[in-house]
SELO-86547 format. One record per residue (C-alpha): x, y, z; residue number from 1; residue in one letter. Coordinates in nm, 3 decimals. Each point is the difference from the previous one (the first is absolute). Layout:
% SELO-86547
- u / v / w / pos / code
- X / Y / Z / NUM / A
...
***
This chain:
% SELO-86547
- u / v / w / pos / code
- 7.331 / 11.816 / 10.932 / 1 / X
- 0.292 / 0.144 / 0.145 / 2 / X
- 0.244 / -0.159 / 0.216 / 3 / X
- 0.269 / 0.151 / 0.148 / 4 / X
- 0.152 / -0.341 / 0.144 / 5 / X
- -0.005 / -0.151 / -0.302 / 6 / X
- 0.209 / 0.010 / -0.340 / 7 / X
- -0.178 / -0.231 / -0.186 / 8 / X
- -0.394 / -0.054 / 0.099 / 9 / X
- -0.194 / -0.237 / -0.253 / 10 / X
- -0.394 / 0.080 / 0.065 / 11 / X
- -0.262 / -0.303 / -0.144 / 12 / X
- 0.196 / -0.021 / -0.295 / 13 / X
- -0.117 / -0.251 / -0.290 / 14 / X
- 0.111 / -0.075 / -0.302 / 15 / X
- -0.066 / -0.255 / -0.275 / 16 / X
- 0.164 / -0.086 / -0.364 / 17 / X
- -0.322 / -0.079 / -0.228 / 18 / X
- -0.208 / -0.259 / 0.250 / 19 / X
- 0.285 / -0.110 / 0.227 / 20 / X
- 0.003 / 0.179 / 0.320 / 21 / X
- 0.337 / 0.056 / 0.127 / 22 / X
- -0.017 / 0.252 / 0.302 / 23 / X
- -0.335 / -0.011 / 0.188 / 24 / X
- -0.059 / 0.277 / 0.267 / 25 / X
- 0.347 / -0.004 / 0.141 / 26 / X
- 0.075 / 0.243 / 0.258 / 27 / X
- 0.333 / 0.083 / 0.193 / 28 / X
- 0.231 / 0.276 / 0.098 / 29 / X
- 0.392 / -0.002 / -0.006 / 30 / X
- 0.116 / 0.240 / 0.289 / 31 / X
- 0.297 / 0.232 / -0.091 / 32 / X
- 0.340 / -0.204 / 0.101 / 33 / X
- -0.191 / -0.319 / -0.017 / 34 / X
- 0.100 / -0.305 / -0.183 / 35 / X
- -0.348 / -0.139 / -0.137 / 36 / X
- 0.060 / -0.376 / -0.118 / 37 / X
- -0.269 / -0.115 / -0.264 / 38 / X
- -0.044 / -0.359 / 0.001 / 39 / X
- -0.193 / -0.285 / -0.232 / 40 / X
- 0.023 / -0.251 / -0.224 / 41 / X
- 0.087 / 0.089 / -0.386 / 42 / X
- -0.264 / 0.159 / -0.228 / 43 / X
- -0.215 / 0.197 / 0.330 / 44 / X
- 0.055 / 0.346 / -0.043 / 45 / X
- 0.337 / 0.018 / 0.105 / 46 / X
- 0.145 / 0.199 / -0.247 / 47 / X
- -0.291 / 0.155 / -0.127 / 48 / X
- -0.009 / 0.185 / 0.350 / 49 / X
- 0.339 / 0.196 / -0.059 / 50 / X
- -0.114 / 0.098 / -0.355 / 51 / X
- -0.324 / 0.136 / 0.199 / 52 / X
- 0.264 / 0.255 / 0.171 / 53 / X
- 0.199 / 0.090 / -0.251 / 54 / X
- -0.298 / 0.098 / -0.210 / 55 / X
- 0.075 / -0.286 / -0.302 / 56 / X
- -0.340 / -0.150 / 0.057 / 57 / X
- -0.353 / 0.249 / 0.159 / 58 / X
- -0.232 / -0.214 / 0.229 / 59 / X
- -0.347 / -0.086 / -0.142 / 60 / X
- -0.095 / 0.145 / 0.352 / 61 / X
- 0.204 / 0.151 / 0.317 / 62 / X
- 0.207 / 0.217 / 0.094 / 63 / X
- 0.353 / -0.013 / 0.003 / 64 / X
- 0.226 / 0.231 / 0.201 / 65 / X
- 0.389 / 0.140 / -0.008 / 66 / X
- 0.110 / 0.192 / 0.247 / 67 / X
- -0.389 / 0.108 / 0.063 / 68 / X
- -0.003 / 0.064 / -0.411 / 69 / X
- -0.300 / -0.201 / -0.191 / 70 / X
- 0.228 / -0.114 / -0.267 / 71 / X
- -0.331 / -0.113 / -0.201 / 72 / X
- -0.060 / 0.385 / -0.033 / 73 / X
- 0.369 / 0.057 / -0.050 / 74 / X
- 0.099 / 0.167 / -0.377 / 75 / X
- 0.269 / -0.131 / -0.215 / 76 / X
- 0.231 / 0.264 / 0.118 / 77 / X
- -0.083 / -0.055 / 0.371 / 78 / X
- 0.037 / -0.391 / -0.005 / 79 / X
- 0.387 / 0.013 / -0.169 / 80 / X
- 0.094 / 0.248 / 0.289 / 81 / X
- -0.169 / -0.258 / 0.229 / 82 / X
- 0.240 / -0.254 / -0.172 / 83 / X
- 0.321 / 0.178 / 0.110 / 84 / X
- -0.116 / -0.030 / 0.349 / 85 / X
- -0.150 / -0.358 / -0.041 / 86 / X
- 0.283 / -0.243 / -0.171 / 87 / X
- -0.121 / -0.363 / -0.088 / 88 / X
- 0.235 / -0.293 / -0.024 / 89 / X
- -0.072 / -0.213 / -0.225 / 90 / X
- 0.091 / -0.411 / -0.054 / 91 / X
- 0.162 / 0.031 / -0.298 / 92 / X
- 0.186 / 0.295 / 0.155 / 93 / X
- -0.081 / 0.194 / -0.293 / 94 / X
- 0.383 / 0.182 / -0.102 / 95 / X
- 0.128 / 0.099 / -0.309 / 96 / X
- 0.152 / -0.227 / -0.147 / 97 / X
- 0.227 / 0.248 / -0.224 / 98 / X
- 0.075 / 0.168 / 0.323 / 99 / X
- 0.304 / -0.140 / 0.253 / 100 / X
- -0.090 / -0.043 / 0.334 / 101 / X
- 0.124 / 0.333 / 0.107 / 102 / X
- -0.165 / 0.204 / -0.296 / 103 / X
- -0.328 / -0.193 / 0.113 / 104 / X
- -0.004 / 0.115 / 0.402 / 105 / X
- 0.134 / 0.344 / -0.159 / 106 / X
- -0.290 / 0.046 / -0.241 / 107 / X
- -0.248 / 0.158 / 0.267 / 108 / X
- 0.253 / 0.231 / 0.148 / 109 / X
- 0.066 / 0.125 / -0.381 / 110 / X
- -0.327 / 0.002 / -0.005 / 111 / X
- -0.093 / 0.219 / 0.271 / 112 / X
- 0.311 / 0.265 / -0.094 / 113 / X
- -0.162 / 0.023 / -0.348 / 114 / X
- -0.341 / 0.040 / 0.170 / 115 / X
- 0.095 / 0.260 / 0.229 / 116 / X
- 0.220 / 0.171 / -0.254 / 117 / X
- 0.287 / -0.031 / 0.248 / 118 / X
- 0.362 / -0.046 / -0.096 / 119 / X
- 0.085 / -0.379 / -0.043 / 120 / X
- 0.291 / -0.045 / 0.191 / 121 / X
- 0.137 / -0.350 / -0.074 / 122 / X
- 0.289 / -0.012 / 0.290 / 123 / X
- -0.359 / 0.031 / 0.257 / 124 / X
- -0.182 / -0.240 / -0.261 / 125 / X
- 0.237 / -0.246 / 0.020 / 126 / X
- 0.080 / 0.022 / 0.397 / 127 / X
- -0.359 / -0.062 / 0.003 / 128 / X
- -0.013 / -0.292 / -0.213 / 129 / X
- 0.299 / -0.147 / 0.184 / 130 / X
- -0.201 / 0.043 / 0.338 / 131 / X
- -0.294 / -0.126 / -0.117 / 132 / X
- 0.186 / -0.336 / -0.159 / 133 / X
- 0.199 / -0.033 / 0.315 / 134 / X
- -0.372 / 0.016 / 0.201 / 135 / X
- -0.086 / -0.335 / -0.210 / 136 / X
- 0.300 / -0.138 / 0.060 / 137 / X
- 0.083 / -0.006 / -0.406 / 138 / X
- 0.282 / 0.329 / -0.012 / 139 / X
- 0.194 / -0.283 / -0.208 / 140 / X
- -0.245 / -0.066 / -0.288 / 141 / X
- -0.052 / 0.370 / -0.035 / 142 / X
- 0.166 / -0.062 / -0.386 / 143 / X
- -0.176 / -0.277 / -0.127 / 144 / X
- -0.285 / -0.010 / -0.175 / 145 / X
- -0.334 / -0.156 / 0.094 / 146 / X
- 0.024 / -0.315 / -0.201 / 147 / X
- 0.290 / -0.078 / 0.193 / 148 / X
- -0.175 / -0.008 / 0.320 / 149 / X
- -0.206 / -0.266 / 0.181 / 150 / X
- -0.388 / 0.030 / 0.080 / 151 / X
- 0.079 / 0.119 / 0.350 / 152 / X
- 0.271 / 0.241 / -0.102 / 153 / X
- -0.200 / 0.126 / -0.267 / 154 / X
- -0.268 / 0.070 / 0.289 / 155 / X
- 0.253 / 0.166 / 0.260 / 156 / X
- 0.114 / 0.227 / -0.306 / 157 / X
- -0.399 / 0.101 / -0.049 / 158 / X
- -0.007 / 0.092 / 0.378 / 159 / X
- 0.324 / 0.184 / -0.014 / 160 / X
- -0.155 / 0.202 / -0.309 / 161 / X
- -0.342 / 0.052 / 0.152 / 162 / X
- 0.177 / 0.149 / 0.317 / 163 / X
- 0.161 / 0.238 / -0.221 / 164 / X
- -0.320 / 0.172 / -0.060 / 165 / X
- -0.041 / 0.094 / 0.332 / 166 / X
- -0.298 / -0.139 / 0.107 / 167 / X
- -0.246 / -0.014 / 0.281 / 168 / X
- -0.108 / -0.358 / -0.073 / 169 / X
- 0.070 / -0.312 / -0.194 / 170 / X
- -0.194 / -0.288 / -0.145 / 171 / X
- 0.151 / -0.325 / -0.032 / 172 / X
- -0.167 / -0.211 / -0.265 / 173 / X
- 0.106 / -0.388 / 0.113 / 174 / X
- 0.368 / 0.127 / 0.096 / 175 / X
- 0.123 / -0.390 / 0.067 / 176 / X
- -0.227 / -0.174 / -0.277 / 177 / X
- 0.314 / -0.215 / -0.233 / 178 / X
- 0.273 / 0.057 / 0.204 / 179 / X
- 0.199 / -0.235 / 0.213 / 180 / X
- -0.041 / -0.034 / 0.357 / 181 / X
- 0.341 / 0.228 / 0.122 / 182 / X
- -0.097 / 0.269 / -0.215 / 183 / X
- -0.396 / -0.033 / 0.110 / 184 / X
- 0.129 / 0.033 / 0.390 / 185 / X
- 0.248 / 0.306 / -0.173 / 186 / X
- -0.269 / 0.145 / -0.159 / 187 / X
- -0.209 / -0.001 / 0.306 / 188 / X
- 0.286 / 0.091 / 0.230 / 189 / X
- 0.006 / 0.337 / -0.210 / 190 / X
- -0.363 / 0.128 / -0.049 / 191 / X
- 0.025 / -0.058 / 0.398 / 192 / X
- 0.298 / 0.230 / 0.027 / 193 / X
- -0.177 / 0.304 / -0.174 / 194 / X
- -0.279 / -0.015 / 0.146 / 195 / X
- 0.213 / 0.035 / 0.338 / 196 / X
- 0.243 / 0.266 / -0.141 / 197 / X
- -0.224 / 0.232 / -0.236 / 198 / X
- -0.364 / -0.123 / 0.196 / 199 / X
- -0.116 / -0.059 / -0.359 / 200 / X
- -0.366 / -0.093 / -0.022 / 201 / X
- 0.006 / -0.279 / -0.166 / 202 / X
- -0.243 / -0.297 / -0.216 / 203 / X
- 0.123 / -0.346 / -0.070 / 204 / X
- -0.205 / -0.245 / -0.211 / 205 / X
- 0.106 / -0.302 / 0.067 / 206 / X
- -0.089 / -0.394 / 0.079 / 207 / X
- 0.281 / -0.059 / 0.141 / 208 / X
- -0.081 / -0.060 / 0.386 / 209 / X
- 0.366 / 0.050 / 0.136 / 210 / X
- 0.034 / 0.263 / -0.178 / 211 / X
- -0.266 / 0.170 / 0.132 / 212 / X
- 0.032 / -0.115 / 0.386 / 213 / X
- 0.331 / 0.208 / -0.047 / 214 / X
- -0.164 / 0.330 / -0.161 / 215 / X
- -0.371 / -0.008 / 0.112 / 216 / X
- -0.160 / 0.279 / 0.255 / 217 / X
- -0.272 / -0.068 / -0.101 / 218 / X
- -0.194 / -0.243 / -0.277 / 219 / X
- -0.213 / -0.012 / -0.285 / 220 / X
- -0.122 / -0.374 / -0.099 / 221 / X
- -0.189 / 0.055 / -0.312 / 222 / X
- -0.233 / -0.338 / -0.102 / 223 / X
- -0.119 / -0.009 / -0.347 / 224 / X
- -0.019 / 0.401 / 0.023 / 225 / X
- -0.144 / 0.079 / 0.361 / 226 / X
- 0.180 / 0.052 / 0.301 / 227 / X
- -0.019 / -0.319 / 0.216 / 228 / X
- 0.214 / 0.154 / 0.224 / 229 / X
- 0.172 / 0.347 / 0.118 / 230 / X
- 0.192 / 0.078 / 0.283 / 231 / X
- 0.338 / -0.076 / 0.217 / 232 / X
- 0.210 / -0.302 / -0.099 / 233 / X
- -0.030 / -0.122 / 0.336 / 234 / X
- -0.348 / -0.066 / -0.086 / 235 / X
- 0.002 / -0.151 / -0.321 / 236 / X
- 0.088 / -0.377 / 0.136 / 237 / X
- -0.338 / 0.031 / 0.191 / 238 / X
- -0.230 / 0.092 / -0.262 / 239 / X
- -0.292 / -0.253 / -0.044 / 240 / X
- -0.011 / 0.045 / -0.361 / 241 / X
- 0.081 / -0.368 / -0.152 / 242 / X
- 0.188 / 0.150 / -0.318 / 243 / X
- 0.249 / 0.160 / 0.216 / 244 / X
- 0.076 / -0.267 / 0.225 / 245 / X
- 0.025 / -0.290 / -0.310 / 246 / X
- 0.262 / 0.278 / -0.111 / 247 / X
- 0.205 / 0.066 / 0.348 / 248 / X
- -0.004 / -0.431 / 0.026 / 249 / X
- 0.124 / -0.002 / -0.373 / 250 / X
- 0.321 / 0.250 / 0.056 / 251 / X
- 0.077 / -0.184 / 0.308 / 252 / X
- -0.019 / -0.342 / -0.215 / 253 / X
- 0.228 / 0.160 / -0.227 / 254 / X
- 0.273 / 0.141 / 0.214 / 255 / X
- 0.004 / -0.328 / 0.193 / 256 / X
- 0.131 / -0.162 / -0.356 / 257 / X
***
C-alpha cells in the first residue's frame, strides 16, 4: 500500500506474545519530516511498535511500511541496509562500554569507510566526531568513557552516534525516561533542533506529556494495544476517550508538585 507522503505507514497491524494481545489493528502513517509522538501508559505496545519497524518482531497480521518498502517481506540483507537509514535510540543508550565516547560516535563512520571500501581518513573522522559532539552539546566528554557519563549524557552520546550514520529518520525509545528534569527539557530541546536543521522524520515513544507537547505533529495514543487516538497535538486534549484524559489530568497533577 504505497504511500508516497509517508515514511513510516503501519496498516491493521496485530500482534500478540502467546495469549496476550499487545497491538490490535493499529493503523497510522508518519509523513516524511514529521515528528510522530507515541503516547501511553507502560506495558501498551509502546516499544513493541518500533521493533515492528525495524524488523526485530513480524506482525501476526498487517502490513508495515518504510519508505513505501513492506519490511514484513523484507530479507535479512534488505532489513540491515534499512537499518543504516533507520537508527533507533534506545533507553539504555546502548554504547560500548570498551569504547570512549569519541570511538563510540566514530564507530558508524568507520563503519561505513570499511563498507564502502573507501579510505578511512581519521583527520575527516575525527572533524566529524568533533561536530557531531559539539551538535549535543558534549565536545568536552568526547574522552571519557560511558560509565563515566550520566543517563542523559549517555543518551545525547547515542543521538550523536546515530546521526553519524546518516540517516533519514530516528526512533527515540523513552528519550527522557530516568533522567532529571534539566537534562529531560535538554534532551527535548535537541531532538527539536534536528528535526528543524536536518527535517529528520522522526518517532518518539514516550509518556512523558511535556515532552511530547514540545515534539508532537502529530499523535499516536495507544490503549492496551489499539489506537484510542491519532492525529495533531492540538487535538489530543479534546479527545473523549476517558484513559487519555485520567492521563493529561495526572501529568498536570504532577507538574503542579
Amino acid at each position: 500500500m504505497p504511500n508516497s507522503d509517508a515514511y513510516f505507514r503501519f496498516v491493521h497491524v496485530w500482534k500478540s506474545f502467546g495469549d496476550q494481545p499487545v497491538l490490535q489493528d493499529v493503523s497510522f502513517d508518519v509523513r516524511q519530516g514529521e515528528t510522530c509522538v507515541i503516547l501511553g501508559r507502560s506495558g501498551v505496545g509502546k516499544s513493541v511498535t518500533l521493533k515492528h519497524i525495524l524488523g526485530f518482531l513480524k506482525p501476526d497480521q498487517g502490513e508495515i511500511y518504510v519508505a513505501d518498502r513492506d519490511v514484513v517481506k523484507m530479507t535479512e540483507g534488505e532489513l540491515t541496509e534499512m537499518r543504516r537509514k533507520v537508527t533507533m535510540v534506545f533507553q539504555s543508550g546502548a554504547l560500548f562500554d570498551s569504547l570512549t565516547v569519541g570511538e563510540n560516535v566514530a564507530y558508524p563512520l568507520r563503519e561505513r569507510a570499511l563498507r564502502e571500501r573507501g579510505l578511512q581518513d581519521e583527520d575527516k573522522i575525527q572533524n566529524l566526531v568533533d561536530q557531531l559532539l559539539g551538535l549535543v552539546e558534549l565536545e568536552d566528554v568526547k574522552d571519557l568513557m560511558p560509565a563515566d557519563l550520566s543517563t542523559g549524557m549517555k543518551r545525547a552520546v547515542a543521538i550523536a552516534r546515530a546521526l553519524a550514520a546518516h540517516p533519514e529518520a530516528i526512533l527515540y525509545d523513552e528519550p527522557t525516561t530516568m533522567v532529571d528534569p534539566l537534562m529531560a527539557q535538554t534532551i527535548g530541546d535537541l531532538i527539536l533542533k534536528l528535526k528543524r536543521q536536518r527535517g529528520l522524520t522522526s518517532i518518539v515513544v514516550t509518556h512523558d506529556m511535556k515532552l511530547a507537547r514540545k515534539l508532537a505533529d502529530r499523535v499516536v495514543f495507544l490503549v492496551e494495544g489499539r489506537v484510542a487516538f491519532f492525529g495533531p497535538m492540538s487535538e489530543l486534549d479534546k479527545s473523549s476517550e476517558p484513559v487519555i484524559q485520567d492521563f493529561i489530568q495526572l501529568d498536570e497533577v504532577s507538574l503542579l508538585k
